[in-house]
Structures are given as C-alpha cells and as structure tokens.
C-alpha positions, 0 to 999 in steps of 0.5 A: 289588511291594508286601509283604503282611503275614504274618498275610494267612493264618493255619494254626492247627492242630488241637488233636488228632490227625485234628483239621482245620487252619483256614486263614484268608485275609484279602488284596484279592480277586482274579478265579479267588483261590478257585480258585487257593486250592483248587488249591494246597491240593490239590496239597499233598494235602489235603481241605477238610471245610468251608468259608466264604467272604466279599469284597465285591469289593475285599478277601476273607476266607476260612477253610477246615478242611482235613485232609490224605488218607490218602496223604499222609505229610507236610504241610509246613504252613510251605511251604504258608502261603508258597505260600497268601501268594504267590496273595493280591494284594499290598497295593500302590498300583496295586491301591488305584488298580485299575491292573493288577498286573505279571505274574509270569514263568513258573517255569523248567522243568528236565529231571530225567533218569535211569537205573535198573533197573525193579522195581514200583512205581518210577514212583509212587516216583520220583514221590513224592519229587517230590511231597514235594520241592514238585516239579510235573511238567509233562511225563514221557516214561518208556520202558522198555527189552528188557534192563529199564532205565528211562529217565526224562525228568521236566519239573518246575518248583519251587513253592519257586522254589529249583531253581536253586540248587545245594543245591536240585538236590542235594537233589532228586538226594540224595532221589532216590538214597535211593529208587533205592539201587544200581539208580539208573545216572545221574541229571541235574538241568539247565534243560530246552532244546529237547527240552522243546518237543519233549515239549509234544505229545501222540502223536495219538489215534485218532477211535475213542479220543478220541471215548469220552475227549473226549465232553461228558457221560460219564455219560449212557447209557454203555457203554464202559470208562468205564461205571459200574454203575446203583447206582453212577450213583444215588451219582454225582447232582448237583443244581445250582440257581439262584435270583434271589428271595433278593437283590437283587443276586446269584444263589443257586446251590445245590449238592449232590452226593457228595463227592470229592477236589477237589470244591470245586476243580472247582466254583471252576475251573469258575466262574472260567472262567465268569468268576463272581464269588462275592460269599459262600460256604459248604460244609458238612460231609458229611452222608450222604455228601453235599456241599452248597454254596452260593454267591451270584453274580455275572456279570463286569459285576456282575449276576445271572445271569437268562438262562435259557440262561446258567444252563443252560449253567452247571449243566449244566458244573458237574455234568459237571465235579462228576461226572466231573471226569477221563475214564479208558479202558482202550483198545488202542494196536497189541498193547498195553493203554494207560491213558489218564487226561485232565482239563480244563485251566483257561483260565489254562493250569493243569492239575489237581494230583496226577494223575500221582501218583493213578495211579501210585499206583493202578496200583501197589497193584493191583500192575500195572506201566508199561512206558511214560508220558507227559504232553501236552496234546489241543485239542478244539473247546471246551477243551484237556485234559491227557493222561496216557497209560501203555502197561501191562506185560502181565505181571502178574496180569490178563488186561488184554485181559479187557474185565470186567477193564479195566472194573474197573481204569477203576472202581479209579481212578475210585475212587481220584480220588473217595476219599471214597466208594470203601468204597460203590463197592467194594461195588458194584463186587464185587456186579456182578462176581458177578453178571457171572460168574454170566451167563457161567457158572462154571468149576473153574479161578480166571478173572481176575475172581477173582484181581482181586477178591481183589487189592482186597481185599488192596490194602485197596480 
C-alpha cells in the first residue's frame, strides 16, 4: 500500500472552550469517502455544525466544524485523525493509473463474555466503556437470569486494530472490572468462533410487527406507537429540491429540514447508495433551528440528473431517511413489552453508529430496565436493516402496558436520536399528554401518565 501524508487531515482545534473543531481533509477522492467520512466522526460522538465540500472527481478537499454531543465525556482527537487517515485513499501508483485498489480484510470479531450481578443502568455502563475503548459492537445477546445474574455476550471489532494484542485485551477487561467493581463474576475476551455466526440472525418478527417497523414512509397518517403529535409532524418537514438551470454539467439538489444528530450522515449514505457523485457541497449553520444544504451532482456515468422519475425517487428517499432515519415501536412479545429499534443498513454492509449506546442510555435515565437484548440484521423486499431488540423489565415506575406511556417512551428516544431538537419536542410532547388525560378524565390518585411527566422532568429531558 501506498503512504499517505499526514497533514492528509488536519484537526485544528477550538481557541475556547465550546468552540468547534476544524477538520480539514485533503486526499484522491473516492465513491461514498463523504459518507464513510460522516459516519466515522459520528461514531466518534460528534456534531458537524458546518460544512463544505469540493472534488473535481480525482482529488477532494473537505472541512468540517464539528463539536462533540453533550453525551460524550472524552473525544480522543488523535485516535480519530488516524481513523480519518485510514478512510482517505492512499496516494499510491494504481490510483494514479485508476487501477483498483486491493481490498482490505475484515477486522476480526472477539467474543467479550461475562458475568455479573444486575443493577440499573448496567447495560449503557458496560456499553460506554466499549464506546470509549473505540469498541464497535456488532452483535450482543444480554439475558437476564431469575436469581438476577447477567450473562453478557458482547461481539466487538476494534477500530484501532490492536485487540489482538494481550495489553489491548487487558486493558478492555481492566476498564471493564473498574465499572463492574465486586459484582463482576467472570470476564473473557476471546476471538469469536462458531457462535458468532450463531448470533447473525435475528429471532423472527411477527407480520404484525414488521409491517408497523419496516413500512416505507412512517410519518405519513401515522397512528401507531410510532405516531407523532400534528405540532410535532409541522417541526419534522423536509423540503428536498432539484435544479438543472444553474450548471451546465451538474444538478442542484437543495436541502432544508430540522437538524438532528447524523443528518449529514444520512443524506450522504443515501446519496452513496444512489451512487451519486458530489461535485461541491455546502452545510450551513442552523438557522431557525433549520438545516440547509446544498449539493451539485452527478449521476454514476457523469451526467445530471434529468429524468423526472429518478429525481423523484431520490427526494422521496432522502426525506424519509432525513425524517425518520431509524423506526422505534414499543409492541407485545407474549406477556412481555419489547422495544424494538431498527436503522437501514448501507449497501456496503455498515450499519449506523451509536445506536446501542443511545438506547441504553435513554432507557437508562428514564430509569426503565433491560431484562434482555439483541442486535441482528432483517432483509425486507428493498433493503436490509439493523434490529435491535430489548424485552424491558416490568418493574419500574411505568405501567409499560399503558399504550399513552409506550407512546412516550418511542417520543423519548425519537428525541434522544434527534437531540438537537428535543427542548421543542418536550414541550410538545407535555402539552399532548395533558390534553390526553383531560379526554380520559381525571382521578385523585397519580395515574402513570403523571409519575412519567415528572420522570422527564427530573431526567432533564
């Protein structure tokens, strides 16, 4: 392989604190680089807040000002650039006589498997040491069991490539141990063998569930659990344009919708599994809590996009995946509750970063435990998605049966997903719940809706 040089990309950082970080990217451009770009800085819990990009088709130049989320403790800045550097093509002979480049091997999955006594909020715990060990959690199989012991079967592949090495795998099980403390039983680190393929899968979903989870536009005429409020459905709009009158030899594609967490990585997985190519592109700050984006494009074979059909289907895609980019229900499995989360796998085989660790760490403030989870993939007629699936424990401080409080768990992770706007969707969300315990009347006694409001509210949702 060729060498790259290292000021390839540059992180300059802020000059005071809360001040973005410039990440500038100068390398041989590549098909679907912007998006692999966005997804690895969102793994890495961060925000683009502006944005612009330029390639003329062999070499790109990008800078991004990111700012990580509240949620993120640490950004290992340095961890990242090498990341940031391994994504950008090498300079090397074959790209310069367009030759294609060899194709890198797949990272080996290790079984991380362990034992120890349940409490709340283990789950997001154990699944913040991994994020924060650079970790990606392919596949997990949690159970709980009747005398409350957790077995744990974490799949993981290591973004640093170092897990093979002994003081890597000590320092995993070292991090682990330090948040386990005395409740931690056994703890092993090991390359995943036969059982890994075993875990692949999902549990099959029934019709019933997959039809409310898997259906092509969520936000039209909804009613079900992933329903949102008529104020909130006028703050989730999208409007997604395209115009062949400005250049000669590209479409515009304008953009302008709320802003959410990965709203830049969305549009670009779209677009690269489209396979369109982005001749300059810009995001502008928020303004009015509102994103605008524009791109000019091209199609594969080098031309604008003209065909009616084909522009429609295109917008049609990206305002899905912009508004919805991942389907949350609250449904019955047997007696149980089960949370059901799932988000569109690219056509490369990547799914979407941080999902695992939003949920947990949603369920967690809400205070509502996990008595089991799993990560597996769904095949639908279009696309393949991600599942994650969490049977929740019924003994916390909501009636789970409740359909108004299952209503509001699905609104608290929607929320948690698109953080950006969650202050003007809890407002929302309080002023529907009154208004739906006034149509069911009142009572002197507190009802589940109550002890839920005033659960956000100490959450600080």
């Amino acid at each position: 392989m060729g060498m790259l040089c290292d000021d390839a990309v540059v992180i300059q950082k802020g000059n005071k604190p809360g001040e973005p970080h410039v990440i500038t990217i100068n390398c041989p451009d590549k098909t679907g680089l912007s998006c692999d770009i966005c997804r690895t800085i969102l793994d890495y819990g961060l925000c683009i807040t502006k944005g612009d990009v330029s390639t003329d088709g062999r070499w790109c130049y990008i800078v991004l000002w990111v700012v990580p989320h509240s949620s993120i403790p640490i950004v290992r800045w340095p961890n990242l650039k090498n990341r940031l550097l391994s994504l950008s093509p090498s300079c090397t002979v074959s790209f310069y006589l367009n030759q294609p480049s060899p194709c890198s091997v797949p990272s080996p999955v290790y079984l991380l498997a362990f034992c120890c006594l349940d409490r709340k909020g283990l789950l997001h715990d154990v699944t913040q040491v991994l994020c924060e060990l650079e970790f990606t959690i392919q596949r997990v199989k949690v159970t709980t069991t009747p005398d409350g012991r957790v077995m744990d079967l974490f799949f993981i592949t290591d973004n640093l490539e170092l897990i093979h090495t002994q003081k890597r795998q000590d320092e995993a099980c070292e991090q682990l141990h330090s948040v386990l403390g005395d409740s931690c039983i056994s703890c092993e680190l090991k390359l995943a063998g036969p059982q890994y393929d075993f875990h692949q899968g999902s549990s099959s979903l029934s019709p019933v569930v997959s039809e409310e989870l898997f259906r092509c536009e969520p936000l039209e005429n909804e009613t079900g659990s992933q329903a949102f409020s008529p104020d909130m459905k006028k703050l989730m709009k999208a409007s997604v344009s395209m115009d062949n009158s400005l250049s000669p030899a590209h479409t515009l594609l304008q953009i302008q919708c709320i802003d959410h967490k990965g709203l830049l990585y969305d549009i670009m997985r779209t677009l690269k599994d489209y396979e369109i190519q982005i001749a300059y592109g810009r995001l502008c700050p928020v303004t009015k809590d509102k994103r605008e984006l524009d791109l000019f494009i091209q199609q594969k074979d080098g031309k604008k996009i003209v065909d009616p059909d084909k522009q429609s289907a295109l917008c049609s895609r990206l305002k899905v995946e912009m508004l919805h980019p991942l389907r949350v229900i609250v449904a019955n499995r047997g007696p149980d509750t089960e949370l059901l989360v799932a988000n569109p796998v690219e056509l490369s085989g990547n799914g979407r970063p941080r999902v695992f660790y939003d949920v947990t760490l949603a369920l967690k403030t809400l205070g509502i435990c996990i008595f089991s989870a799993e990560i597996g993939r769904h095949s639908t007629a279009d696309r393949e998605w991600e599942v994650y699936r969490f049977l929740l424990d019924e003994n916390c401080k909501f009636e789970l049966s409740n359909m108004v409080v299952r209503n509001h768990i699905v609104d608290m992770l929607e929320a948690s997903f698109n953080s950006l706007f969650v202050l003007q969707h809890n407002n929302i969300v309080s002023g529907e719940k009154r208004n739906k315990r006034s149509s069911h009347g009142s009572s002197g006694s507190q009802n589940p809706d109550d002890r839920y409001e005033k659960e956000q509210i100490k959450a600080g949702f």
